[in-house]
KOLTORKE-852658 format. One record per residue: x, y, z of N, C-alpha, C, CB in turn; residue in three letters. Coordinates in steps of 0.2 Angstrom, whole numbers, padded with zeros to 4 digits, always signed. Glycine has a CB too. Layout:
BEGIN
XYZXYZXYZXYZAla/...
//
This chain:
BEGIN
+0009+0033+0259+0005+0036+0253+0009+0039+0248+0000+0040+0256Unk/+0008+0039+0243+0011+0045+0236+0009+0048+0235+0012+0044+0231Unk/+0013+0054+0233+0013+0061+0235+0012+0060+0226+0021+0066+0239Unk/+0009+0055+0221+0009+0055+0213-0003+0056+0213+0014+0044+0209Unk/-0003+0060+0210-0012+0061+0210-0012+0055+0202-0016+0072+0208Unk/-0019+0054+0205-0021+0047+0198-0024+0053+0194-0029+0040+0199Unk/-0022+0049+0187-0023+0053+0181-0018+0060+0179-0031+0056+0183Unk/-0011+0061+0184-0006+0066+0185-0002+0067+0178-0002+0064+0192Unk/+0000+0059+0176+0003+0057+0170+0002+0051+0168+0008+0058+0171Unk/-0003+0050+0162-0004+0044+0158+0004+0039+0159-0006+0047+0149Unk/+0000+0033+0160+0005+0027+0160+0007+0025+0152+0003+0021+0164Unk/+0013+0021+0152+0010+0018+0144+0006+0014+0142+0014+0016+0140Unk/+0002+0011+0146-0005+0008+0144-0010+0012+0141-0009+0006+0151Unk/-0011+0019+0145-0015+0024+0142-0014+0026+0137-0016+0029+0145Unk/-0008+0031+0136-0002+0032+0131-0007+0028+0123+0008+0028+0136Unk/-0005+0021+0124-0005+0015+0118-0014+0016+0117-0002+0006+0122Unk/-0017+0015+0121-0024+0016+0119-0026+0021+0118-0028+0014+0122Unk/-0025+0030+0121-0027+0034+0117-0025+0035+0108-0025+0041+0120Unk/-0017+0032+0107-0015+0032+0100-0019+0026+0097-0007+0031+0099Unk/-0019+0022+0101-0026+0016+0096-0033+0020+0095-0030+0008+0103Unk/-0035+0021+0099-0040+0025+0097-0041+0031+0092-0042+0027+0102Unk/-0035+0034+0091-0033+0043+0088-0032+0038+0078-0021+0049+0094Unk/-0029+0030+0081-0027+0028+0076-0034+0025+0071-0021+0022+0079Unk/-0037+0021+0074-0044+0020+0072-0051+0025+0069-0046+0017+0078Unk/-0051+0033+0073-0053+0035+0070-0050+0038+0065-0056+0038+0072Unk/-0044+0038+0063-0042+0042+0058-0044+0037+0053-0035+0044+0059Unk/-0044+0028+0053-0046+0024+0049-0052+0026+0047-0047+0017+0051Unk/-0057+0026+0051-0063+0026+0049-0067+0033+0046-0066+0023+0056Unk/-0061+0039+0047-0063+0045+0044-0062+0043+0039-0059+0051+0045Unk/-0060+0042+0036-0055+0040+0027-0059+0034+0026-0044+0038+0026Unk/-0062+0029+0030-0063+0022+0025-0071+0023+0023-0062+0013+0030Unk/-0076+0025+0027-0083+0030+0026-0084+0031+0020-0083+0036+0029Unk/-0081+0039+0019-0082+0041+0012-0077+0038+0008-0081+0047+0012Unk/-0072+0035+0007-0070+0031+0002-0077+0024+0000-0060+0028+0004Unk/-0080+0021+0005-0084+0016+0006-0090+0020+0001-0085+0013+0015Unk/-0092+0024+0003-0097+0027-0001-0098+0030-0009-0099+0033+0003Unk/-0090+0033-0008-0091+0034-0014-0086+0028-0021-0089+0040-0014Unk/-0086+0024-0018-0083+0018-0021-0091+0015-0022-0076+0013-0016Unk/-0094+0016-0017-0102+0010-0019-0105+0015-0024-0109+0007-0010Unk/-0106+0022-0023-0109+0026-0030-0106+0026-0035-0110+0035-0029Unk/-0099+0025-0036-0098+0025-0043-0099+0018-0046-0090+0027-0044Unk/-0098+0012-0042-0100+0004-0044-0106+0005-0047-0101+0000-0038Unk/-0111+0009-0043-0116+0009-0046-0119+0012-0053-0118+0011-0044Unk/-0114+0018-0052-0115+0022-0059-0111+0016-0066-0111+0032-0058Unk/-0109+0014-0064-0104+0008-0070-0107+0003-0071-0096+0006-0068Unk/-0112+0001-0065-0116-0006-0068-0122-0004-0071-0117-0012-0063Unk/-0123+0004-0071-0131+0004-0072-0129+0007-0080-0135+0010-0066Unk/-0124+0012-0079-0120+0012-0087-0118+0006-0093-0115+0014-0085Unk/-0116+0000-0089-0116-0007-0094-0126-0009-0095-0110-0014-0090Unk/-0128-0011-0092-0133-0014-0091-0139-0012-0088-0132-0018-0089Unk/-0140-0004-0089-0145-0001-0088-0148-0003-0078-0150-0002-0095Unk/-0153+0001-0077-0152-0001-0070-0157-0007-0068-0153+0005-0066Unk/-0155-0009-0061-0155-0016-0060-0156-0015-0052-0148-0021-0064Unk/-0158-0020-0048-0159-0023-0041-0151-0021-0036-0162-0033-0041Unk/-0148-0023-0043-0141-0023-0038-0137-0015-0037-0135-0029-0041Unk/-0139-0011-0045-0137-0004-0043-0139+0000-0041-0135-0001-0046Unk/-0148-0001-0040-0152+0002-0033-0148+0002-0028-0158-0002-0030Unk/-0147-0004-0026-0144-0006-0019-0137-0004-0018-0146-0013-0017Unk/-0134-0004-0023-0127-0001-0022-0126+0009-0022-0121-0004-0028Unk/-0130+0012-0024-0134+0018-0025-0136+0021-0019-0140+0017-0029Unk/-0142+0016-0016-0143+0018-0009-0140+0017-0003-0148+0015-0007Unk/-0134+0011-0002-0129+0011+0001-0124+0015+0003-0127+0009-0001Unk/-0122+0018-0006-0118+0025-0006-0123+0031-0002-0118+0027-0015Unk/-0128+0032-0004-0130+0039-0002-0133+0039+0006-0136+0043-0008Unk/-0132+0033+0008-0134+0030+0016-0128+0034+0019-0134+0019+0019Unk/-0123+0030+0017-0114+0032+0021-0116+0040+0019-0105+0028+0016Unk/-0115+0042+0014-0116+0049+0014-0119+0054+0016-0117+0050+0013Unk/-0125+0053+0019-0130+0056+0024-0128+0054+0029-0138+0055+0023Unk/-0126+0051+0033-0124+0050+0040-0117+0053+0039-0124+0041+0044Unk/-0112+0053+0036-0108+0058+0034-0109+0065+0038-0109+0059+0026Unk/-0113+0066+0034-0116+0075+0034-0119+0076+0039-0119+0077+0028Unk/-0123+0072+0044-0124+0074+0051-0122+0072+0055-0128+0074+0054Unk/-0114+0071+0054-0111+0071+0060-0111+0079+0062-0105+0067+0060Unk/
//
């Protein structure tokens, strides 16, 4: 038997996928609110050429969707 306990020291299998994971939220921290507020300003610039419309509602509510889930996390 081995005198080594599971879970004693991450292999590099483990090692590679906690950094995948540490690597992915850090994506998804930063691409969220860049995603939201890239779709609220879209909106504010098409509603500013061509007053507002079906599509800068919906790029409007998009924005402030990401947003609000944002803020309860």
């Amino acid at each position: 038997m081995s005198a080594r306990r599971a879970g004693a020291d991450a292999g590099p299998k483990e090692a590679t996928m906690v950094g995948r994971m540490i690597k992915r939220w850090a994506v998804v921290a930063v691409a969220v609110p860049l995603a939201a507020a890239g779709a609220r300003k879209l909106s504010s610039v098409v509603e500013s050429r061509k007053g507002p419309s079906r599509t800068s509602n919906l790029l409007r509510r998009a924005g402030d969707a990401l947003h609000r889930n944002k803020r309860h996390r």
